[in-house]
Each structure stands twice: as C-alpha cells, then as structure tokens.
N, C-alpha and C positions, 0 to 999 in steps of 0.2 A: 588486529590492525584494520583500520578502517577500509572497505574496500573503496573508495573515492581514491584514497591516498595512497593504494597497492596500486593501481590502475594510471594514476598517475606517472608511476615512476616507468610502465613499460616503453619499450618491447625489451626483453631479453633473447641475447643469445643461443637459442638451444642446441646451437650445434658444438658449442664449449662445456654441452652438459656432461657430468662425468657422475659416476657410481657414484652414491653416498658411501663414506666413511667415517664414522664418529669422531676422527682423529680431526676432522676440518672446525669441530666445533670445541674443541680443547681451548676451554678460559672464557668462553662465550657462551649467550647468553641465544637459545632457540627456543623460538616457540612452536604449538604441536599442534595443526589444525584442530577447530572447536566446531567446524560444520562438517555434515558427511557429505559425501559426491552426490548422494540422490535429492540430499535437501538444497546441493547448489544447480543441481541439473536444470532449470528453466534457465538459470541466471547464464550458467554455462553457453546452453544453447542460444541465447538472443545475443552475447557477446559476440559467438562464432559468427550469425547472419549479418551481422552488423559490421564487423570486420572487414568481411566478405564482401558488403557490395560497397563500401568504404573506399576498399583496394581495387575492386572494378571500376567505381567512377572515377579514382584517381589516373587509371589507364585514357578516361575518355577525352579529346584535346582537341583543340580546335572550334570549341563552340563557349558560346559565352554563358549560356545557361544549360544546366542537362536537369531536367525532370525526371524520376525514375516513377514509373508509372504502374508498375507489376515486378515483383519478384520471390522464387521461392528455391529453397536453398533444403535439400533433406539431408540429415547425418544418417549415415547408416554406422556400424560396425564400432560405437563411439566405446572408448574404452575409458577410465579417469584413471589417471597416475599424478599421484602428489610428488609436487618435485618442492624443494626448495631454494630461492632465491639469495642473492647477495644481495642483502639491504642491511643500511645501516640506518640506527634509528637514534635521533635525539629527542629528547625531554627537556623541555626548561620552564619554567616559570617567571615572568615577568608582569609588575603589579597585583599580584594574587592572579593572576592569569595564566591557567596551561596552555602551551603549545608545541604540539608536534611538528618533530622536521625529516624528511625520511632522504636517503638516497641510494639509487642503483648501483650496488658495487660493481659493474659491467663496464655502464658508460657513463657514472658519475654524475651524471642528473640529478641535480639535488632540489625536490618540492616540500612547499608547507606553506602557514599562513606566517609572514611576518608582524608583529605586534608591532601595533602605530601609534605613535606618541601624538594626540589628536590637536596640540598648543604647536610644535614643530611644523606637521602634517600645514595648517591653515599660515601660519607666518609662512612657508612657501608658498603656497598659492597667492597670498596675498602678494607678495614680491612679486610670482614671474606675472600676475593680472596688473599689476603700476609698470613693470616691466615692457609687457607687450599695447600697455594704453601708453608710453611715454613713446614709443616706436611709431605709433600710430599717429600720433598728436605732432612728431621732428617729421614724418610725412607728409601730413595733411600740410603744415609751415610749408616745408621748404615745397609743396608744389603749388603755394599760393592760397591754399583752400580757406585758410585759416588768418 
C-alpha cells in the first residue's frame, strides 16, 4: 500500500490495540509487510520528529505567527513492533483508469483520488462563473453603476 495513502487515513487508536489472532482474518484478505524495520528506520525516525513538534506547535496559542527556529528530538530505547491496522481497501477501475480508495476501520475516514469526468468538471465551472458574473452584473444595476 502506498505510504502517501496509509499516512493519510491515521491516527489510530492504540489503546484498542488487542493481541493478533488469526481468527480476526477469517474470509479476508491481509497483507504481510514487504520492508524490514531497518530499511524503514530514517523514514520511521523523521515521521516521529515531525509529529512531535507538529503537536508542540499546536499547544503554542495566542500569537499569530510561531517560527520554530531550532529543534532536536533523540529516540533512545526505540523498539519496532509491526502491528496491523483496520483498513479497508477498494479497487475500481473507471475509463481504463485505476483508482485506489482506502479507509480507517477505527474512525471511518475514508481517502483516495476521485476520477473526474473533465466535460461535467468545466459545464460546472462554467455555470457557477455566468452564476457569480450574473450576481455581479443585478449589483452593479441595482446600485446605479451600470
């Protein structure tokens, strides 16, 4: 699974984490990590930092700008435990085009790119731009401009 679109659907709950049992994947369909922990360990590590001062600037309040100007963050004792997640994942194809749709079985979140019909897509735009110039034009009339 692409990590763009794993990373997307978090945060999950780990405190609803419970013991793997084989019995939870009875009729389904899991897949089995294909990278090892040492080949993810950078990626690991900048997610953690990043997280991290993420959640501290969100504590910071009352200022209209915050610069973070220096920060360093060391993991010690870091252990890697593969856990697996509730996601559900859809496949479909539309005009010879695949698209992925994934979501959190937690809280339901459901990401992906939706396929755009590009004749629909401009017949709106077109509409709400004679829309919002016909708004503009019963304006400019009724306050004389025009």
């Amino acid at each position: 699974m692409a990590d763009d679109l794993m990373e997307s659907l978090e945060t999950f709950d780990f405190q609803s984490a419970v013991p793997f049992d084989p019995v939870y994947l009875s009729g389904y369909f899991a897949d089995k990590y294909d990278v090892s922990a040492e080949e993810n360990r950078n990626r690991i590590e900048e997610r953690i930092q990043k997280s991290t001062f993420d959640a501290l600037l969100d504590t910071v309040q009352g200022y209209e700008t915050v610069q973070q100007t220096d920060g360093k963050i060391r993991l010690r004792d870091t252990n890697i435990k593969y856990a697996m997640y509730p996601v559900w994942i859809l496949n479909t194809t539309w005009r010879g085009q695949n698209y992925r749709f994934a979501m959190n079985g937690q809280t339901g979140k459901f990401v992906g790119n939706l396929p755009v019909d590009n004749l629909i897509y401009w017949k709106w735009r077109l509409l709400y731009g004679l829309g919002i110039a016909g708004v503009l034009y019963g304006a400019m009339w009724a306050l004389g401009v025009l």
